[in-house]
Every structure is written in structure tokens, then in C-alpha cells.
C-alpha positions as CSV (number, residue, x, y, z in Angstrom):
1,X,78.7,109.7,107.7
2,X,82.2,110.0,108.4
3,X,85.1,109.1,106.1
4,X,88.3,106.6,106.6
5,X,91.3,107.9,104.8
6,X,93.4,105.2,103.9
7,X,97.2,105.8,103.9
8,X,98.9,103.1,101.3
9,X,102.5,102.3,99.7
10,X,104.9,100.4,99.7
11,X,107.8,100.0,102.3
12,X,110.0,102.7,102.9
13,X,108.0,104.9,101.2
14,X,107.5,107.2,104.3
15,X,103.9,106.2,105.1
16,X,104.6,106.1,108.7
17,X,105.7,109.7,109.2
18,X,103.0,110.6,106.9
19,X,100.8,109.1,108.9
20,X,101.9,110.4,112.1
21,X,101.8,113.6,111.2
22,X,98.4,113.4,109.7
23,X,97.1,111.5,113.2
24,X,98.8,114.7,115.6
25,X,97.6,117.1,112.9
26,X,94.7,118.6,115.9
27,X,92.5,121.0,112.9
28,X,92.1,117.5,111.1
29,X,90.9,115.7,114.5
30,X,91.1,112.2,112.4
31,X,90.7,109.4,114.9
32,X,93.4,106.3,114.9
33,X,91.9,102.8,113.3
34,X,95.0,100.5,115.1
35,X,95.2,97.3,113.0
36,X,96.6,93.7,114.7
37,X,99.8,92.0,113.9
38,X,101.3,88.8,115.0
39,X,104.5,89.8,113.5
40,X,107.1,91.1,116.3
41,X,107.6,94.2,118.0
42,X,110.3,96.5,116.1
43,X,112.6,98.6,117.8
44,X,110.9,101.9,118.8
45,X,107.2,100.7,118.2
46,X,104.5,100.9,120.9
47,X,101.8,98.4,121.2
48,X,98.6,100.4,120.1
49,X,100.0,102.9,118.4
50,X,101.5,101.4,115.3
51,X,99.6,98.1,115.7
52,X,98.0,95.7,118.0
53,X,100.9,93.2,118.8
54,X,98.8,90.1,119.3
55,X,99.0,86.4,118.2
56,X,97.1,83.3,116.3
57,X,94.9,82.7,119.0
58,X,93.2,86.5,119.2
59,X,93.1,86.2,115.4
60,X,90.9,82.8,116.1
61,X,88.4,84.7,118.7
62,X,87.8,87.7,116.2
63,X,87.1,85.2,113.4
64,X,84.4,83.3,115.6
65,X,82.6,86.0,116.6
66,X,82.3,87.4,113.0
67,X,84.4,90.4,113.5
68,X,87.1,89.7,111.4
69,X,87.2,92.6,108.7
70,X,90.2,91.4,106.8
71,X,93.0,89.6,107.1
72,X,96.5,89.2,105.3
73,X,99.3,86.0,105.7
74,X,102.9,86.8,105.0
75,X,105.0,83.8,104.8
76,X,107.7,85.5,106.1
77,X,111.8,84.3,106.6
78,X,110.7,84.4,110.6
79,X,107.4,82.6,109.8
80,X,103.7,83.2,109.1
81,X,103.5,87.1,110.1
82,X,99.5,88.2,109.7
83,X,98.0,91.6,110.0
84,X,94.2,91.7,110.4
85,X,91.6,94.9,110.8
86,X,89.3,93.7,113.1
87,X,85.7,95.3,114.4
88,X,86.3,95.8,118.1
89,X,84.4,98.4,118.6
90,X,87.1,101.5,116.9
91,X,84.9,102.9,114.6
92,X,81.7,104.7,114.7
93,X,81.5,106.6,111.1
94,X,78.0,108.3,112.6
95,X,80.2,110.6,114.7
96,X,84.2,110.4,113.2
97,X,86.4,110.2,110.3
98,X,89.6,108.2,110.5
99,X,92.9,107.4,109.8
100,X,93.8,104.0,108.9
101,X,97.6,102.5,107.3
102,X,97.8,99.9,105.9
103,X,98.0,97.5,102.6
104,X,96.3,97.3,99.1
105,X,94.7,93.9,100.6
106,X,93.8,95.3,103.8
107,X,92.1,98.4,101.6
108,X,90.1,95.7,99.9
109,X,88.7,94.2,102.4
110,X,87.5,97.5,104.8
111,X,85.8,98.9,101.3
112,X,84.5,95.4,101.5
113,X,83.4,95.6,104.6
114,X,82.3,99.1,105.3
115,X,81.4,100.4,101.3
116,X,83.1,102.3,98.7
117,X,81.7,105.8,99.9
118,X,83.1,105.8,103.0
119,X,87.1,105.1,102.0
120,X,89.3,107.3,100.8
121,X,92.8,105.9,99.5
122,X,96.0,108.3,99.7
123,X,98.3,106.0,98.3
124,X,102.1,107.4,98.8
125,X,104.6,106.5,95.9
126,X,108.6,106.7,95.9
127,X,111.0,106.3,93.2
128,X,112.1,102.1,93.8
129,X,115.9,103.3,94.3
130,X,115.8,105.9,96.9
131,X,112.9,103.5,98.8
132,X,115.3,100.8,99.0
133,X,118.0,103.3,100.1
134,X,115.4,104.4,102.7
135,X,114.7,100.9,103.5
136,X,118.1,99.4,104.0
137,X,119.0,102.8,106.2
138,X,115.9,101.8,108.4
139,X,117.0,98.0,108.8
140,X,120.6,98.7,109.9
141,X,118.9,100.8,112.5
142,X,117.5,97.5,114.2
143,X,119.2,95.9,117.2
144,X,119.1,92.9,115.1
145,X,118.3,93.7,111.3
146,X,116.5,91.2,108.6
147,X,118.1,92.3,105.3
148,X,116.4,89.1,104.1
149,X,112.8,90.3,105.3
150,X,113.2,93.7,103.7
151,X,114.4,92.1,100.4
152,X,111.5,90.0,100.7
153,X,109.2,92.7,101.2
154,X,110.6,95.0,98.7
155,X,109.9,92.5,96.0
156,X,106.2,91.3,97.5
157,X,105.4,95.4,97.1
158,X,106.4,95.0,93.9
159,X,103.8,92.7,93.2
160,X,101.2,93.9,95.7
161,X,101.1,97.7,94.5
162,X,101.3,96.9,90.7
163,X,99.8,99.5,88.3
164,X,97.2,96.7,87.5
165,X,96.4,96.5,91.5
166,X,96.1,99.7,91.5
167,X,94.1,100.4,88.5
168,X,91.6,98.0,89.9
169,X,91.7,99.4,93.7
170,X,90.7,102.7,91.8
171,X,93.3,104.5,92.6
172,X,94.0,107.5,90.9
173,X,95.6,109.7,92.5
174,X,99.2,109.1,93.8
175,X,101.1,111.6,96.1
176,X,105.0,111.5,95.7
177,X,107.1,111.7,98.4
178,X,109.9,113.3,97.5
179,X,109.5,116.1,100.0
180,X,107.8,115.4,102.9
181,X,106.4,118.4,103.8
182,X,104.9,119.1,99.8
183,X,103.7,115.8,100.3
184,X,102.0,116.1,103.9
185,X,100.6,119.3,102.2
186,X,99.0,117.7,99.5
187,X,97.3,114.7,101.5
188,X,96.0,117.5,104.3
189,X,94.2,119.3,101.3
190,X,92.4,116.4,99.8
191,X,91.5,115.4,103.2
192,X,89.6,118.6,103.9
193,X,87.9,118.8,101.0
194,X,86.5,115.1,100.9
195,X,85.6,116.2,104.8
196,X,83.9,119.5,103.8
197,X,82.0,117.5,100.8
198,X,80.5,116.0,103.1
């Protein structure tokens, strides 16, 4: 059986690049889980790369056919923004491992769904100062940025990836990122070694 290895942290925190670098890393050959959002499209995002840009109604079809996974409601200053995982045919653990992004919540509710065995959380931390430096340097970035949304966020993660969370997501081990590279390096060894244990 095949594994998912699930990259987790709070905004700004670098999960993204992580994450990209783990998905082109070709030795690894991890295949891309792409979760849904209803949330907009940011600058520089693709639909199905990053996410599934979708809407309520799609959200409404998965649930009635019993392939909703998980899904999370953010009562956002723009609205109700949800992100769902949803079993449309991605994943086949008989054959592949993957690569999945996502939230504590989201983490939940795939070990839920699919059994403790087969996940495998990386969960990526950052000192809270220089991830709201990284964070504000990001927003300004937009065409139109939403300080208020990334204030909001910052202090939901605060919440949502409390040592309390954590402790009873069973997470363990946390890899700082600091240094991107030292950090890409330590995620690409535990990954081979939960894929050659297997």
C-alpha cells in the first residue's frame, strides 16, 4: 500500500515551495492529491495545480454522492471560503504514494477517511515573527491585497495548529524552516525511509 505524505503549517510558513519542490522532485515520483476551494483565484495560481477552483454547487454533488472526504468553512472578510478533499477518483494507494497540502482539519479527516497507516504528517513550523514578515511581503504582492484576510488567518493558525492540536493529530516531529533547502532535505529523507519501510 502506498503512503500520503501530508505537508502541514501554518501560513507563510513556506509550505508551498516545500511542496513544489517535493511534487517536481522525479527520484520521489510522489503523485499530486489537488484539493477544491471555493475561495478565489490568487495572483499566479493555476487551477489544478494548487487547488481545484470550484464553487458551492460542486461541493453539493460530491456530498450526494458520498464522496466528500472532508471539508473545512472559513468565514472569511470576503465570505464563506471552503476547501474540501474529495474522492474523484485521485488516488489509488494499491499502485502510488502521494503528496497532499493542506490543514490540521483537512489531515483529520483523510486519516479518517483512508486510516492512520497510510498518512504521514510533515508539519512545517516558522518562528510567528518572520511568518508574518513572510506573510505581509506575499500580500503586498497581490494586485489587490487583503491585509485583513491575512490577519485573520494568522490568528485562526494560531488556534488551528496549537501544541494541543498537534499533540492530538500525533504529531511529533516538526521540520523548521529556517533554511529552505536544510529543510527540503530533511522532509526528502523521512520520505524515503517511510517509502523503503514499506
Amino acid at each position: 500500500m502506498g503512503k500520503i505524505f501530508y505537508i502541514m503549517g501554518k501560513s507563510a510558513s513556506g509550505k508551498d515551495k516545500i511542496y513544489s519542490r517535493l511534487a517536481g522532485n522525479k527520484e520521489l515520483n510522489l503523485k499530486k492529491l489537488v484539493l477544491y476551494t471555493t475561495r478565489p483565484i490568487r495572483d499566479g495560481e493555476k487551477d489544478g495545480v494548487q487547488y481545484y477552483f470550484t464553487d458551492d454547487s460542486r461541493l453539493e454533488e460530491f456530498k450526494k454522492s458520498g464522496k466528500l472526504i472532508e471539508a473545512r468553512a472559513y468565514h472569511t472578510v470576503h465570505g464563506i471560503w471552503t476547501y474540501f478533499t474529495a474522492d474523484d477518483g485521485q488516488i489509488d494507494l494499491q499502485k502510488y504514494d502521494y503528496l497532499v497540502i493542506g490543514t490540521l482539519e483537512s489531515y483529520y479527516g483523510m486519516r479518517e477517511y483512508f486510516g492512520e497507516e497510510q498518512l504521514v504528517p510533515i508539519y512545517i513550523e516558522v518562528e510567528d515573527g518572520m511568518r508574518l514578515e513572510r506573510a505581509l511581503c506575499r500580500e503586498r504582492q497581490q494586485k489587490e491585497p487583503k491585509y485583513a484576510e491575512m490577519c485573520r488567518r494568522f490568528l485562526a493558525d494560531a488556534e488551528d495548529f496549537s501544541e494541543e492540536n498537534l499533540k492530538r493529530a500525533g504529531i511529533v516531529r516538526r521540520f523548521e524552516n529556517l533554511e529552505m533547502e536544510k529543510c527540503l532535505s530533511e522532509i526528502t529523507e523521512l520520505i524515503r525511509e517511510e517509502m523503503t519501510s514499506l
